[in-house]
N, C-alpha and C positions, 0 to 999 in steps of 0.2 A: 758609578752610582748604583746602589743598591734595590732593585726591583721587590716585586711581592717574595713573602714568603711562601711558597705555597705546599709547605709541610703540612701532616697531620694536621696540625694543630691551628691552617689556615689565619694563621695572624698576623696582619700585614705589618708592613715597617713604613717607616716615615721618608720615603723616595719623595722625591718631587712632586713625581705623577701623583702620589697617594696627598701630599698637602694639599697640590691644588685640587682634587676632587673633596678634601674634606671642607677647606675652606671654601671652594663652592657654593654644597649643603648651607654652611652656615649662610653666606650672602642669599642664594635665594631664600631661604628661609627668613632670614632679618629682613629682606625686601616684603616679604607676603605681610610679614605682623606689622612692618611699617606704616602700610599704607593702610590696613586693614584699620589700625589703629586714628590714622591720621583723619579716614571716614567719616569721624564725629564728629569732627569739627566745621560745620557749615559756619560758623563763628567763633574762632580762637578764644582761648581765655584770657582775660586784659596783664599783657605783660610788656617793659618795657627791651626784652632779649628775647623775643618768637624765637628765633632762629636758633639761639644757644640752649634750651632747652629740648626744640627738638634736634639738636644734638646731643644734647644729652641721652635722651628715648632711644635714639639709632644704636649710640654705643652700646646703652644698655640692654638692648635687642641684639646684639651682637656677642656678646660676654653670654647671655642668657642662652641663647642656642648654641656657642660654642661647650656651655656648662653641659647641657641635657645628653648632647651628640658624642661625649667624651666620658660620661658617668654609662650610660647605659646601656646595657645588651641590645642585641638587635629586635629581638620578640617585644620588649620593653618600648623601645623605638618606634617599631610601628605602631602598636597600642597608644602611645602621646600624640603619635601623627594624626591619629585618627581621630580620638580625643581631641585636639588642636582644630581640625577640621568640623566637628561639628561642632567647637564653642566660637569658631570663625561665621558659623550659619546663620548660631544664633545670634550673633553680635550684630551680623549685616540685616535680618529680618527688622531685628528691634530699632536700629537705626534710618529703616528703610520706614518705618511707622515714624516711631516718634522724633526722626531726627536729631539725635544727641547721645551721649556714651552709655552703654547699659551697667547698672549698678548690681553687682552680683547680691550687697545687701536686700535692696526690695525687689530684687527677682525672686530671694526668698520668701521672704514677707507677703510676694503677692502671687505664691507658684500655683495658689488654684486657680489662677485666674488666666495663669499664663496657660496651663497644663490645658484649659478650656479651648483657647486659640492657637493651639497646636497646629492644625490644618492652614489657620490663614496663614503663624509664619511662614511654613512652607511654601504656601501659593502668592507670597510678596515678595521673598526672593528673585531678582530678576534672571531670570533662565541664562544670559551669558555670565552671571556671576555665579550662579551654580557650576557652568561648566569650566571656569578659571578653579574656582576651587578646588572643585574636583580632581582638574586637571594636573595642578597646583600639589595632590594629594600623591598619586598615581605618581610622576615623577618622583618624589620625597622617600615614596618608600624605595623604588628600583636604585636611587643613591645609597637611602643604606643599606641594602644590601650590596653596593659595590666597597662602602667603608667599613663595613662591619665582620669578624670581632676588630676594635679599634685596637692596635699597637700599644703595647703595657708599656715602652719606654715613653718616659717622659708625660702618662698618661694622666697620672695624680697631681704628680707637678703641676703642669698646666692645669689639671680643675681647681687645682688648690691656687693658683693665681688668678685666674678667672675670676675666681668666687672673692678672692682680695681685692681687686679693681672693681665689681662689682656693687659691693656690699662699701669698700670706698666709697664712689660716686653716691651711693643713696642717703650713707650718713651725711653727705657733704652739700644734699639738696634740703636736708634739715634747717640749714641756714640758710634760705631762702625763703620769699613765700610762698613756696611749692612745698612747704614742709607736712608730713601726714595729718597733724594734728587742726591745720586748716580746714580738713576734710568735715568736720565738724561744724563749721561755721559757712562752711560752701555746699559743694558736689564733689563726686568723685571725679566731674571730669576734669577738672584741672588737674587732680592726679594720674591720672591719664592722659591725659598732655603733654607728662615729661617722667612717667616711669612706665605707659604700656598699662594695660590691663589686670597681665596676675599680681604683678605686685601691689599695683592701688587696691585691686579687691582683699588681700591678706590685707592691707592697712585699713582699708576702709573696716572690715569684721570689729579691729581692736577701738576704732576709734569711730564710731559710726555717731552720727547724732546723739546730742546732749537730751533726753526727751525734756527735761524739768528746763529749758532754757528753750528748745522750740516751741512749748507750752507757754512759756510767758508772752513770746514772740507770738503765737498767734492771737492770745488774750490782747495784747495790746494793737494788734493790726485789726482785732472786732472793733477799736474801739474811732478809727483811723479811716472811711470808709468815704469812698467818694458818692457824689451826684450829681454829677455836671448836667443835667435834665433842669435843675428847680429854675434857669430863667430862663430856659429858652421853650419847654415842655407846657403848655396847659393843664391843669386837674383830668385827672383821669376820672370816669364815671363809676367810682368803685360801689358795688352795691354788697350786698349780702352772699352773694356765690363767686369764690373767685380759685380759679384752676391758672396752676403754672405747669408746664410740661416740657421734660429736657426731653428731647431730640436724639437720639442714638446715630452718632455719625453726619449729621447733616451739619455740610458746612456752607457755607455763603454760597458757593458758584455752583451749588444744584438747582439755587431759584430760577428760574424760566431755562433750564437747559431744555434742550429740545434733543432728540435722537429721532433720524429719522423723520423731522417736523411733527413729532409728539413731543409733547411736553413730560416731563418724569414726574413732576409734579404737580398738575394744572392747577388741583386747590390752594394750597398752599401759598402757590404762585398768585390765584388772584387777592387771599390773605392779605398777601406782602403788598399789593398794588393797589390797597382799600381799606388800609390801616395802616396802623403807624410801625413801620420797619427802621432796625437800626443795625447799623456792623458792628459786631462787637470782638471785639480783640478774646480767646479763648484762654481759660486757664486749665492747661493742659502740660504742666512740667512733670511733675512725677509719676502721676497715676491719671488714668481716666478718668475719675471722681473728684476732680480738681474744682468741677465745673459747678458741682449741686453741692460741694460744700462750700464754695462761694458763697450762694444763691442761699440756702440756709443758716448758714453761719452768719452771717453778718459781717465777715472779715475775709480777708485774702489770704488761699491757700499758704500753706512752708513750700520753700523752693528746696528744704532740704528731706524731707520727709512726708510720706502718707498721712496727711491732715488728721485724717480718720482715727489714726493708728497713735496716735500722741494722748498720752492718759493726762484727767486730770482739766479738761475744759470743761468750764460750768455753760460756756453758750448762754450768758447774761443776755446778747443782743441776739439770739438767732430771730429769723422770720418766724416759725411756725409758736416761740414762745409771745409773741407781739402780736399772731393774731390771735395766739389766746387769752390774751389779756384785753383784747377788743374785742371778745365776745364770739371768735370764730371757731366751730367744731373743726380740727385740723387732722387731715386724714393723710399719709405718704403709702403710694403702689410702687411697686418695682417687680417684675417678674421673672429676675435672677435670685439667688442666695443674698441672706442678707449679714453672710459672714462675709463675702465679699467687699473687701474696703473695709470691715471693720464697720459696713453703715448700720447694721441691726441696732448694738448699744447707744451709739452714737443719735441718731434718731429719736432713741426714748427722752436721753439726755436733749435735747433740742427741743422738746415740749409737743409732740403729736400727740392727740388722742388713741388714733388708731393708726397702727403699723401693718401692713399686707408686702412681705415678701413669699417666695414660693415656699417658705415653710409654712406658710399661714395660709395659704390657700390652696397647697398639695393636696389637701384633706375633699376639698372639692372637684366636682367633676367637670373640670377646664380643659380645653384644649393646651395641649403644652407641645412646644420641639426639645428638641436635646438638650437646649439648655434651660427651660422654665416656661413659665405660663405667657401664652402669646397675647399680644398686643390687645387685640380685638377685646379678648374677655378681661383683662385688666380695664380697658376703656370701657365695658360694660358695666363692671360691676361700681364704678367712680359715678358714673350716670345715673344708674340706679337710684345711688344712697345720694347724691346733689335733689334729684328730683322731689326725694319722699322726705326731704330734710325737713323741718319745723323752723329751723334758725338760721343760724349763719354758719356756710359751710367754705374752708379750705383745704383745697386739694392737688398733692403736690406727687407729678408721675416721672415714672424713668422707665421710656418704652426700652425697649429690646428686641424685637425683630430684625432691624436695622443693625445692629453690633455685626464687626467682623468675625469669619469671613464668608457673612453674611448668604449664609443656608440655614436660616430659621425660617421658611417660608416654604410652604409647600410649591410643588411643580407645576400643579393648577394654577398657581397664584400670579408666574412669570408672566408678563406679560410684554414689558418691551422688548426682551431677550427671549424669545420662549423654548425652558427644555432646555437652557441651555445652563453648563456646569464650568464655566470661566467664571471666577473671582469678582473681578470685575464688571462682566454683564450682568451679574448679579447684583452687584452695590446698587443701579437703577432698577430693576426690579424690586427690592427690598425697602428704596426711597417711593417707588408710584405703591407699592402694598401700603408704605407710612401715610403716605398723603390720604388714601381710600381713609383710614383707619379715621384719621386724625376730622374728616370730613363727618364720618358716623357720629364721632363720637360729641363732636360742637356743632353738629345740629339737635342732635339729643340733648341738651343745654337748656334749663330752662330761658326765658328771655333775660337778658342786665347780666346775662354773666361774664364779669371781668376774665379775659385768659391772654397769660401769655406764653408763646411758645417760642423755643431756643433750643439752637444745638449746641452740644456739648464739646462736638472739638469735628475737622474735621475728620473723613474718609481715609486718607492717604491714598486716593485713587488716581491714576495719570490712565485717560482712554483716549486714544484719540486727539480732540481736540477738547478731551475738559481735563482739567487740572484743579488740584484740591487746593483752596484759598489759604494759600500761604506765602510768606515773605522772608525768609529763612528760619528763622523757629519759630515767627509769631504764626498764629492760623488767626481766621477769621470766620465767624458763625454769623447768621441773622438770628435777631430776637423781633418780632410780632406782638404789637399790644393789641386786643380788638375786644371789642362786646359783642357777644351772641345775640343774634336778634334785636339790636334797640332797639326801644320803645320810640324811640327821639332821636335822629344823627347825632352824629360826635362830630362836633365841628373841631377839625384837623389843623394846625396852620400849614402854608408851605413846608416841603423840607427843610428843613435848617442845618443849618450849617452845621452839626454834631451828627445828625442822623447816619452818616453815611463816612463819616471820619474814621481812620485808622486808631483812635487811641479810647474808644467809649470799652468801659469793662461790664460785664454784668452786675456790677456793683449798682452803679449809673440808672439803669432801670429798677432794678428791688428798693435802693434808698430812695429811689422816685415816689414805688409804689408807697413803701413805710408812709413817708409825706401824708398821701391819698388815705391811709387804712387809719392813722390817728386824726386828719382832718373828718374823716366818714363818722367818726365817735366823735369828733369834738361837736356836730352837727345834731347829734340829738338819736341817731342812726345806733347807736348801742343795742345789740339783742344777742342773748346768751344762748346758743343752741343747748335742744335739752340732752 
């Protein structure tokens, strides 16, 4: 048998000993992207051959690192491993949040926003999967340096058969319903399900969402809107002031968490326990903004795109156009960027009067963290302009303190964790800062005002013994209906059997309120703020 070459020119032969160390390389390699891949599926995608597809994925994982490991120098080499390694990182963060396959399309589409929470991917990472990786890395390259420069006989042949079997199998999944052009009418992860990551993402680039077809699709889901509330719910006491406010991160199972026999959020908590609370199932597939384009739109987010980000919706049914037509001055706070999500145009198109993102209130002298104007003076100046109102006023927030990974709060401010710089002890310190806030700012309220408050999706936080209200991709948030100060009790019924159901959307409560906001005008109740 023929051993290494180990002339000048250092380039081995194809001995035994040299196959099996290459073919090696390639198995553990195909094993790492395997599973790494196979991660996103806490719920397979509906087919009647699971198994023959991800065989398919293995082979193709196997053809694809024999291809890389056979074309390229060794400097080259390590350079992809490394590369491979940190797009392994970020695959596992993103999946470690939103549980499901990351689309390299709206990783673009949404990179300032990612570029923002750069720190928490890192600290959501779970520390043994850091070190598999790593570890993972570290072996990868000390191989090829044992296979590298690779043996020129036979060297082209085999890439040039590779890339024929290959590029085979992918035209030959075309005739299935795994074929690219689905990707359009689905998600990427089904493409990802049975061709691995880079290749879905170069198909996804060519064949990304139809926008003039998810546009119709959401026009017609405005028009499709549930309210499983109208028989089982009473009239709600809608008066002249009414405030909605999403939640940043707060998901169902922070309501009476205790640490330590402290509550994380005692207001809040007795909120929930002296009004009317509901679990609401979160719309939380593509982007974090799932949840408030619900909630203003009038329709249910695209599963296939950034609601936001789709040209061309006229928002015929949103809320803040219906309470302008019922006479309410409508006002939207958020103190992030309002090019984020795309919500800035989108918003005007929605019928607000007045818009305050941190472009519009930069100019003043706020308190702000690293990402935008904090809570408190958002919740300040909404109070201000409710109080000094003449008419009828709507006001719709998106706190931000509470956003991952969750160091928008001063050190002063910790208080169940104190001083301290874990991720996680911080998500309850940033939920009891929300609760204070949320406390200030609905007693400053004048009396009759309608509010409800909802989170937006949840945390992704596992401490201990709390765990973030989820069911495999569904999540679960509380929504809070309550009047500030009645004049008069709000007689409640028992819970009912919906309140606390797994399947109520936020739809359910907004088409409740609509209900309440045209019964409030059809009563005689009409006044035009000036």
């Amino acid at each position: 048998m023929i051993g290494y070459n180990m002339s000048t020119s250092h380039t081995k032969e194809w001995s035994w000993k040299y196959i099996l160390l290459f073919g090696g390389l390639i198995f553990f390699w195909t094993m790492e992207n395997f599973i790494l891949q196979a991660s996103a599926f806490s719920v397979p995608p509906i087919t009647r051959h699971p198994y023959f597809y991800q065989l398919i994925r293995l082979v193709l994982d196997i053809l694809a690192a024999a291809i890389v490991l056979l074309i390229f120098s060794r400097f080259l080499l390590i350079f992809i491993v490394l590369m491979d390694c940190l797009l392994s990182l970020i695959i596992v963060a993103y999946n470690q949040y939103f549980h499901k396959a990351l689309s390299a399309y709206y990783a673009i589409k949404t990179l300032k926003e990612a570029l923002q929470v750069t720190r928490f991917a890192v600290q959501v990472i779970p520390p043994f999967v850091w070190a598999l990786l790593i570890g993972a890395l570290i072996i990868k390259i000390v191989w090829i340096f044992r296979i590298t420069p690779q043996p020129s006989k036979f060297r082209w042949r085999g890439t040039a058969l590779c890339l024929l079997l290959f590029t085979t199998l992918v035209l030959a999944m075309q005739l299935t319903s795994f074929k690219f052009t689905s990707i359009r009418i689905t998600t990427v992860k089904r493409a990802i399900y049975t061709y691995g990551y880079l290749v879905s993402w170069v198909a996804e680039s060519f064949v990304s969402p139809d926008t003039n077809e998810v546009a119709k699709e959401l026009i017609e889901l405005q028009r499709v809107s549930t309210d499983s509330l109208a028989k089982t719910e009473p009239p709600w006491p809608v008066g002249d002031k009414i405030v909605i406010i999403q939640l940043e991160s707060f998901g169902f199972n922070i309501l009476n968490y205790r640490i330590n026999g402290r509550e994380v959020t005692p207001y809040i908590n007795q909120l929930a326990r002296t009004n009317r609370l509901f679990k609401v199932k979160s719309f939380h597939g593509v982007c974090t903004a799932d949840m408030d384009f619900a909630v203003l739109s009038g329709g249910t987010p695209s599963s296939r795109m950034i609601s936001y980000m789709v040209p061309g919706i006229s928002y015929t049914n949103s809320l803040p156009r219906l309470m302008q037509q019922n006479g309410y001055h409508t006002v939207a706070w958020h103190g992030n960027n309002g090019c984020i999500f795309n919500r800035h145009p989108n918003f005007l198109r929605m019928g607000f009067d007045e818009i305050y993102f941190k472009e519009e209130l930069q100019v003043r002298p706020l308190a702000c963290s690293y990402w935008g104007v904090r809570d408190a003076e958002i919740f300040r100046l909404s109070s201000e302009k409710i109080r000094t109102a003449r008419g009828c006023e709507f006001h719709f927030i998106i706190t931000l303190d509470s956003h991952g990974p969750f160091d928008l709060i001063s050190d002063q401010e910790k208080e169940i964790f104190p001083h301290s710089k874990q991720w996680q002890q911080n998500y309850f310190n940033s939920m009891h800062v929300l609760d204070r806030n949320v406390q200030n700012y609905l007693e400053s309220l004048p009396s009759g005002t309608l509010v409800i408050l909802y989170g937006d999706h949840t945390s992704g936080v596992n401490y201990g013994d709390f765990h973030s209200a989820r069911k495999g991709s569904a999540e679960y948030v509380p929504c809070i209906v309550l009047v500030c100060q009645p004049s008069a009790p709000w007689p409640f019924p028992e819970s009912s059997s919906l309140a606390l159901v797994d399947n109520l959307r936020i739809h359910d409560i907004v088409n409740h309120l609509r209900r309440q906001i045209t019964r409030y005008r059809g009563l005689g109740h009409h006044r035009v703020a000036p």
